[in-house]
C-alpha positions in Angstrom: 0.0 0.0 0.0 1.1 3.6 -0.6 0.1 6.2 1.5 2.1 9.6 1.2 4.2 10.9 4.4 4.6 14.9 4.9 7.6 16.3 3.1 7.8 13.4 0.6 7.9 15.3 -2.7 6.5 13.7 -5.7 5.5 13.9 -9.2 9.6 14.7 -10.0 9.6 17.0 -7.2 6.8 19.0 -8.5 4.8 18.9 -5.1 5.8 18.2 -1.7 3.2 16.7 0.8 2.3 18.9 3.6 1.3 17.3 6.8 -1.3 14.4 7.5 -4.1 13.6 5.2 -7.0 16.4 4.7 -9.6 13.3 5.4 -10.4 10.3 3.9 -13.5 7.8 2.8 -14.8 4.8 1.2 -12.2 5.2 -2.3 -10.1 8.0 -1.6 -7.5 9.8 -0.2 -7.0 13.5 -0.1 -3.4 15.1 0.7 -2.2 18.9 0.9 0.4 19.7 -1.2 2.7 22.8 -1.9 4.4 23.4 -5.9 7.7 23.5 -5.4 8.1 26.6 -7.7 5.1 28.9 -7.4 4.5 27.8 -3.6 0.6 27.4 -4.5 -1.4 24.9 -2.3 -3.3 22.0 -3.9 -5.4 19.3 -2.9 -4.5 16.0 -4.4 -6.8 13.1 -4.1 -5.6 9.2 -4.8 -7.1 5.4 -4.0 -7.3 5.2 -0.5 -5.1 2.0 1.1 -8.5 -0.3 0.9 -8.9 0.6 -2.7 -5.3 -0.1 -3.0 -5.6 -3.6 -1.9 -8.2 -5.0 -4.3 -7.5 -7.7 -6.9 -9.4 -5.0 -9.3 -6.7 -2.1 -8.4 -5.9 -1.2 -12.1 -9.5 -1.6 -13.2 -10.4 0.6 -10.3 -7.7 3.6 -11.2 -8.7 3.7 -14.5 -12.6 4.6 -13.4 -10.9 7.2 -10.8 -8.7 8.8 -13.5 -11.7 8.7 -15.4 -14.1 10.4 -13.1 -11.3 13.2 -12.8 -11.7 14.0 -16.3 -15.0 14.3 -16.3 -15.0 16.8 -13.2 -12.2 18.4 -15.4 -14.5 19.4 -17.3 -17.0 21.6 -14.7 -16.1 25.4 -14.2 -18.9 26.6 -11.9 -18.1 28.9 -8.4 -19.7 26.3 -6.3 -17.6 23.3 -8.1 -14.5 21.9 -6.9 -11.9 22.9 -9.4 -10.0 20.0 -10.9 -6.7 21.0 -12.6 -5.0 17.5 -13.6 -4.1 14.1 -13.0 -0.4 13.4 -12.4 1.6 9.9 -11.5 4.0 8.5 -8.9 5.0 5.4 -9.4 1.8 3.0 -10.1 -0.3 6.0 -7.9 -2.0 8.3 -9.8 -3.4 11.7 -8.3 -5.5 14.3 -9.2 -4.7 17.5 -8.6 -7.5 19.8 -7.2 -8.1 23.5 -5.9 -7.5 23.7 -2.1 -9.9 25.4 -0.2 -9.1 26.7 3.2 -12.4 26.0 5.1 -14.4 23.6 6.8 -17.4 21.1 5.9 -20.7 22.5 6.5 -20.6 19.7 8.6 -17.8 20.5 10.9 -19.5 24.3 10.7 -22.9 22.3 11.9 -21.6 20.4 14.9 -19.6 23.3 16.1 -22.2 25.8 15.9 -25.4 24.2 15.8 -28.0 23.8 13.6 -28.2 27.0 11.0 -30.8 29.9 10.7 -32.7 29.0 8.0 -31.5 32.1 6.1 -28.1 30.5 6.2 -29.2 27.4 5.1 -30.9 28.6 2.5 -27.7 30.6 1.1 -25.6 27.6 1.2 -28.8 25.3 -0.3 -29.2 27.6 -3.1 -25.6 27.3 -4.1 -25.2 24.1 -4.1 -28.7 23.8 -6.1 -26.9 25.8 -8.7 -24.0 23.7 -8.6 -25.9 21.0 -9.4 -28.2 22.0 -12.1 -25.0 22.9 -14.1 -24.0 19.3 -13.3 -27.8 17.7 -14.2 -27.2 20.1 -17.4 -23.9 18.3 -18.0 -25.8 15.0 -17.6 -24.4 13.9 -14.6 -25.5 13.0 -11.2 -23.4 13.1 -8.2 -25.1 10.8 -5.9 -23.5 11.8 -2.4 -25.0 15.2 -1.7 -24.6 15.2 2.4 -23.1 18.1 4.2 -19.8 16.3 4.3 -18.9 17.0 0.6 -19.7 20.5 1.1 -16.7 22.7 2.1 -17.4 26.4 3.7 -14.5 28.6 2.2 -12.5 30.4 5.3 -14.6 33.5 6.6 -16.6 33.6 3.4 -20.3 32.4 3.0 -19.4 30.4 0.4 -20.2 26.7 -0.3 -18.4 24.6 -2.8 -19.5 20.8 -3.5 -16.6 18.4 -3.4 -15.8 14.5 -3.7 -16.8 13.6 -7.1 -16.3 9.7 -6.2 -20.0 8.2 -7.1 -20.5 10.6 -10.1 -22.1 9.0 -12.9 -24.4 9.7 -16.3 -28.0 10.1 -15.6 -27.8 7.9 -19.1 -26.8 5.4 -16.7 -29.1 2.5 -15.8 -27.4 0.2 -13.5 -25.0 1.7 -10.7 -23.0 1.1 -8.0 -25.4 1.1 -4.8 -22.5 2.9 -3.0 -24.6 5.7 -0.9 -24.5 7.9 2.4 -27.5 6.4 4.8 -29.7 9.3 5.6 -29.2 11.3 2.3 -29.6 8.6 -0.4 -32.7 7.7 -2.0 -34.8 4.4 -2.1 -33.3 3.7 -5.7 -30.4 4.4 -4.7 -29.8 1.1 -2.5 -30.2 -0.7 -5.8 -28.2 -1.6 -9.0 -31.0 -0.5 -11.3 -33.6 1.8 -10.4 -35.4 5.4 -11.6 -31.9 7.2 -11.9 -32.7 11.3 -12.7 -32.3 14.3 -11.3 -34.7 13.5 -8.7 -32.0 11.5 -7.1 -30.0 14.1 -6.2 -32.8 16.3 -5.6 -33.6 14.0 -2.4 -30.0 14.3 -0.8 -30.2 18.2 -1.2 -33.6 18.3 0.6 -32.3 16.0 3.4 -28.7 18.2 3.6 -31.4 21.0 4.3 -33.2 19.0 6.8 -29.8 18.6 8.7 -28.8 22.0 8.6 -32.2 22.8 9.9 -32.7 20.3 12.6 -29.0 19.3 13.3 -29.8 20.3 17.3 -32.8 18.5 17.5 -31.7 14.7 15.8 -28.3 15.1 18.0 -30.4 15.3 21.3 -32.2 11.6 19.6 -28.9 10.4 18.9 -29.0 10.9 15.6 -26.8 12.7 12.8 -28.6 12.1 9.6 -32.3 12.3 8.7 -34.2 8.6 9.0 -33.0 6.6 6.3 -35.2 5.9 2.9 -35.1 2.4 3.6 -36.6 2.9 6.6 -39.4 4.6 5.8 -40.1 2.6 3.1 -40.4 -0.9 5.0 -40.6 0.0 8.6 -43.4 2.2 7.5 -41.5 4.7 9.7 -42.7 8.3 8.6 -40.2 11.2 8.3 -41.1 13.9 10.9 -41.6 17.4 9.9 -38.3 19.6 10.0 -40.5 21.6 12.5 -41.2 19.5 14.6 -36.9 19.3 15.5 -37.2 23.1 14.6 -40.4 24.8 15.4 -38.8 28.5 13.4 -38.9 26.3 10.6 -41.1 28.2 7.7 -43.7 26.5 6.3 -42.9 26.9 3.3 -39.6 25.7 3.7 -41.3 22.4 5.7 -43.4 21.6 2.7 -41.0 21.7 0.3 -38.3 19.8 2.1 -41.1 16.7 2.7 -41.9 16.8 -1.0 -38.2 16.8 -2.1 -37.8 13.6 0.2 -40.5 11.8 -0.8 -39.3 8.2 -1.1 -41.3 7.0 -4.4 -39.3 8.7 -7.1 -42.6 9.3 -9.2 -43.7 11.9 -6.1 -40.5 13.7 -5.2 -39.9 16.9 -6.6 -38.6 16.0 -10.3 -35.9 18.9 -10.7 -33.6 20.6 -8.5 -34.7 23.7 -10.0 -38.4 23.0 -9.1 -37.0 22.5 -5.6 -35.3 25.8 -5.5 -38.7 27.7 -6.5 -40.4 25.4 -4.0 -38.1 27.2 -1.2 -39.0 30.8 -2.7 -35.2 31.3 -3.8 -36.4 31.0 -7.7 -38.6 34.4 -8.3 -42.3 32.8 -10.1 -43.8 35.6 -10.6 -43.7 37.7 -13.8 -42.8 41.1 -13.9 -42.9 42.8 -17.3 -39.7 45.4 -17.9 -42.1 47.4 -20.5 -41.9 51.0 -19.9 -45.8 51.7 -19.7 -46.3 48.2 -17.6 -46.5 49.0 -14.4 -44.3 46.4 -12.0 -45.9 45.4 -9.5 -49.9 44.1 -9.7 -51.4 47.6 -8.9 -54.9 48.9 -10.4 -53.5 51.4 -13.2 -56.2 53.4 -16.0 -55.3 52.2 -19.4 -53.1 53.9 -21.5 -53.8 55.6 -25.0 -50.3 56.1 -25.4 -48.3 53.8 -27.5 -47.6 50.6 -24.9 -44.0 50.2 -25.9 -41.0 52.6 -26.3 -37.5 51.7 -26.7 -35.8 52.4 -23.1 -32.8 55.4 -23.6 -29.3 54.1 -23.7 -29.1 55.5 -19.9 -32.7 55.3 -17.8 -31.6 56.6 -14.7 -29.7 59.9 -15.2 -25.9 60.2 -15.5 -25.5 63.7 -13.4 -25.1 64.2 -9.2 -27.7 67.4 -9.8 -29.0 67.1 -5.8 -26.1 65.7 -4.6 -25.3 62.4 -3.2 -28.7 61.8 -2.2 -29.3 58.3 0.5 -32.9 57.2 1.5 -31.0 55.9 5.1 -28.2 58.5 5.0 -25.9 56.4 3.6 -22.4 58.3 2.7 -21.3 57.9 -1.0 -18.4 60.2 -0.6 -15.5 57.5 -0.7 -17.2 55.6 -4.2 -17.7 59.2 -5.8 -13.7 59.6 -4.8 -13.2 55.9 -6.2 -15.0 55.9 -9.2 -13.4 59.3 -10.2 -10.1 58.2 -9.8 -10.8 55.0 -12.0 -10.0 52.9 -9.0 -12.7 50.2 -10.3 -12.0 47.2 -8.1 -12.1 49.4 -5.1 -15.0 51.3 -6.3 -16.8 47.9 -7.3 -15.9 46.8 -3.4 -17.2 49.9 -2.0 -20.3 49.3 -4.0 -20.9 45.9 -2.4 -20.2 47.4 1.3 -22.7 50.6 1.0 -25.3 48.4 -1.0 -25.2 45.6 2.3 -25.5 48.6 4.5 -28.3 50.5 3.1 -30.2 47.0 2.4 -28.9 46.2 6.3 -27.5 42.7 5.4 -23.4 43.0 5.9 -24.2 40.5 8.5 -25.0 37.9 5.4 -22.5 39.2 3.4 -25.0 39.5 0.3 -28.5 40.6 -0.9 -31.3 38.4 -1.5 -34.1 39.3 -3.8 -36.3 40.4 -1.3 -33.7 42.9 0.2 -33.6 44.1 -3.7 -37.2 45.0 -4.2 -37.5 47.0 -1.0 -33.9 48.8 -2.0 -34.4 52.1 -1.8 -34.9 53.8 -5.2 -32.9 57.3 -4.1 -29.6 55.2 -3.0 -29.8 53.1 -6.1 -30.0 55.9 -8.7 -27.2 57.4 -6.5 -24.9 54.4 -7.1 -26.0 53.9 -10.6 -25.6 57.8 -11.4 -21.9 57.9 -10.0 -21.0 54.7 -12.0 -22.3 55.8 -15.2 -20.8 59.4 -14.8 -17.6 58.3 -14.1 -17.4 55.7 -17.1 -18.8 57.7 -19.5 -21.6 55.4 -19.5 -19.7 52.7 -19.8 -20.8 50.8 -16.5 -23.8 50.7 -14.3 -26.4 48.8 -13.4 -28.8 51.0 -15.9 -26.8 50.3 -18.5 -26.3 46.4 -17.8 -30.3 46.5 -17.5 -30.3 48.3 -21.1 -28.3 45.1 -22.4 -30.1 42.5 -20.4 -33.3 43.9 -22.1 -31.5 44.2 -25.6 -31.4 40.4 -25.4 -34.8 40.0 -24.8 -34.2 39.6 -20.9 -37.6 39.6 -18.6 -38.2 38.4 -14.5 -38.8 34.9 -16.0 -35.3 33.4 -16.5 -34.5 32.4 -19.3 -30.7 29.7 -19.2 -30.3 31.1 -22.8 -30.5 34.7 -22.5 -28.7 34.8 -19.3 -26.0 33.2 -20.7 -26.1 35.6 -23.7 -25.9 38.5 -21.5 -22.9 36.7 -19.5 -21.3 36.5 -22.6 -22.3 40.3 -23.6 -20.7 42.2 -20.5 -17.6 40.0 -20.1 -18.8 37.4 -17.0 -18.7 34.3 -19.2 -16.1 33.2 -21.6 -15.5 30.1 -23.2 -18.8 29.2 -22.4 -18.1 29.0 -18.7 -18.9 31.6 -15.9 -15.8 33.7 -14.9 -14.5 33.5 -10.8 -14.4 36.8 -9.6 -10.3 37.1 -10.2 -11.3 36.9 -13.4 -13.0 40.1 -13.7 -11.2 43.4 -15.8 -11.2 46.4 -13.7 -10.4 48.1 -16.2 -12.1 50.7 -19.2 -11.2 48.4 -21.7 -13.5 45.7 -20.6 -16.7 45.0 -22.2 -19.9 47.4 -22.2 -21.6 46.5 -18.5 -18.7 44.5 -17.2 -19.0 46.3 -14.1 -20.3 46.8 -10.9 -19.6 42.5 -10.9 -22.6 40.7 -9.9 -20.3 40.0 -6.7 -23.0 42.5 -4.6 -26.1 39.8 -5.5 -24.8 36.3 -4.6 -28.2 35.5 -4.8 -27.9 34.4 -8.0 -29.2 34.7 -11.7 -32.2 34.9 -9.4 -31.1 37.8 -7.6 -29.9 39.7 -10.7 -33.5 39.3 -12.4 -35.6 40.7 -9.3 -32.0 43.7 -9.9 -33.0 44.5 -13.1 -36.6 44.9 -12.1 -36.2 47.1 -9.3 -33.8 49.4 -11.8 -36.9 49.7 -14.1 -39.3 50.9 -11.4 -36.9 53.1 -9.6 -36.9 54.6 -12.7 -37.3 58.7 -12.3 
């Protein structure tokens, strides 16, 4: 058996192991490791000893290297990144992003069971994660708060350990599985394999994080298993009744996502997203002469369409910095006229959390956005579009959005195409934030960064809404 030992280098000298093991499970091994010559930290994951010490070794490294390759593939922000698969000796590895943090279940058992704010941030993500996955046609099949990882002092989730990844093509799998957070067809070879199946572990991650105080004080760390309350006709009680500040709505839709007959779960993880209210369902048309929200207006005799100005909300500071909450936009006026972008897109995110109160959460959710005062947003969006020449702002990244055909229903193809048309996508893929220009020469819109709504493409819908009715 090999097993690494700290300082061993490997890989020609390329990387040399740093201390004990970051953890370990059913196939794998993960190790810390430093590059020799940049002195960048990686995570590098092999067979684990067990794995090692099957007749089927070689048959068994070749689905792991395979595996990696297809996770090579994924570029989302709530995705492991997986870089490359390197050799020592007979050992191969595969070299992955290391991310400082914890697992939101370490976070869990040394805090407690979350506010179901939190848990909804880091559900969300993960959701996301996971539809790009679905999208790819894979399933991962070992959602459990142990393969999420909380990035150091950030609210931040990113899904990890790739090991029972498979098609959705696939009929007949491995009944590897986490008790607690598989589903029923999951403790078979050949079963109703879809999206479904990962929708189930996601609901029960949220049960956890919900009612984490409540099952430890039963002696329990997982939800009941499926099987359990399939043939011990054992029902699964209510997240509220661990957790009695438990939402309904958030109870009802966590039952339906772990329903154990496939045919009556909650087919999509993006159904189960708008089933927790983080998906925005209601229409809300951006034309000029519609009004927003569903208020009593006359008709209209006017024409009902007009093509919005290149700017909506004006690029001058006539009345000066004006705040709703008496919020001081001195220091991004000072910014933004010195073309320090990256600060100035910084600053944005810290005076937008503490007019909208949320710098506690780190990030605004769609309902913090509709209430946003209109007199600080035209403020921000004024001083950005002044400074640029019109170049950036959240009026003008509306005017685009719009251009494309953009509404509040979302749309995976136009929000794509608008990725693509201010500079967050390339290659098809979703840029990290360190990928962002700060800079004039980047595309029309580029900035402010969609950094200041981590809500999501949800998030920056219910944005572009609020820009229209805010509207002078």
């Amino acid at each position: 058996m090999i097993i690494w030992q700290p300082g061993q280098q490997i890989n020609n000298g390329r990387f040399i192991i740093q201390g004990q093991p970051l953890g370990s499970g059913g196939f794998g091994t993960t190790y810390k490791a430093k590059e020799t010559n940049t002195g960048k930290l990686y995570a590098i994951k092999t067979l684990n000893a067990a794995m090692q010490g099957r007749d089927d070794f070689t048959e068994q490294q070749v689905k792991f290297i395979n595996e990696a390759l297809t996770i090579k593939g994924f570029d989302h922000p709530h995705i492991l990144k997986v870089y490359e698969v390197i050799q020592e000796g007979i050992l191969f590895g595969v070299v992955m992003e290391y991310i400082d943090g914890a697992t939101l279940f370490k976070h869990v058992q040394t805090k407690g069971q979350l506010s179901e704010a939190e848990a909804l941030l880091y559900i969300d993500q993960i959701g996301q994660a996971l539809e790009y996955i679905h999208n790819k046609g894979q399933l991962h099949r070992d959602i459990k708060p142990g393969n999420i990882l909380l990035r150091q002092n950030k609210q931040e989730a990113v899904l990890i350990d790739f090991g029972l990844t498979r098609s959705i093509a696939t009929r007949s799998m491995t009944n590897s599985l986490t008790e607690g957070y598989a589903p029923i067809e999951q403790y078979r070879r050949k079963g109703n394999f879809g999206s479904h199946t990962d929708v189930y572990a996601l609901a029960a991650t949220l049960y956890y994080l919900l009612t984490a105080d409540g099952l430890r004080n039963e002696g329990e760390n997982s939800p009941v298993p499926a099987t359990n309350r399939r043939y011990d006709d054992e029902p699964l009680p209510e997240p509220k009744h661990y957790n009695p500040r438990v939402s309904q709505r958030v109870n009802a839709a966590i039952l339906q996502g772990m329903e154990v007959e496939p045919e009556k779960r909650t087919p999509t993880v993006l159904k189960f997203r708008e089933n927790l209210g983080l998906v925005v369902q209601k229409p809300i048309n951006f034309d000029i002469q519609q009004p927003v929200k569903n208020v009593q207006t006359p008709p209209v005799t006017q024409p009902q369409r007009r093509t919005p100005p290149p700017n909506p909300l004006p690029a001058s500071e006539e009345g000066g910095l004006k705040s709703a909450v008496g919020q001081d936009y001195k220091k991004l006026r000072d910014l933004l006229a010195g073309e320090k972008w990256k600060e100035a897109d910084e600053e944005t995110l810290r005076v937008m959390l503490a007019v909208a109160k949320r710098e506690k959460e780190g990030w605004l959710d769609p309902n913090s956005i509709d209430n946003f005062p209109c007199e600080d947003l035209r403020t921000i969006d004024r001083l950005w579009v002044k400074y640029s020449n019109g170049h950036f702002g959240f009026s003008v990244q509306k005017r685009i959005y719009q251009s494309l055909g953009g509404t509040r229903y979302y749309s995976e193809k136009i929000w794509q195409a608008f990725g693509d048309k201010v500079g967050w996508r390339k290659g098809g893929s979703w840029l990290y934030y360190k990928g962002i220009t700060f800079d004039k020469k980047a595309p029309e819109g580029h900035l402010p960064t969609g950094k200041l709504r981590r809500g999501g493409r949800t998030a920056g819908l219910v944005f572009f809404s609020r820009i229209e009715t805010c509207k002078p």
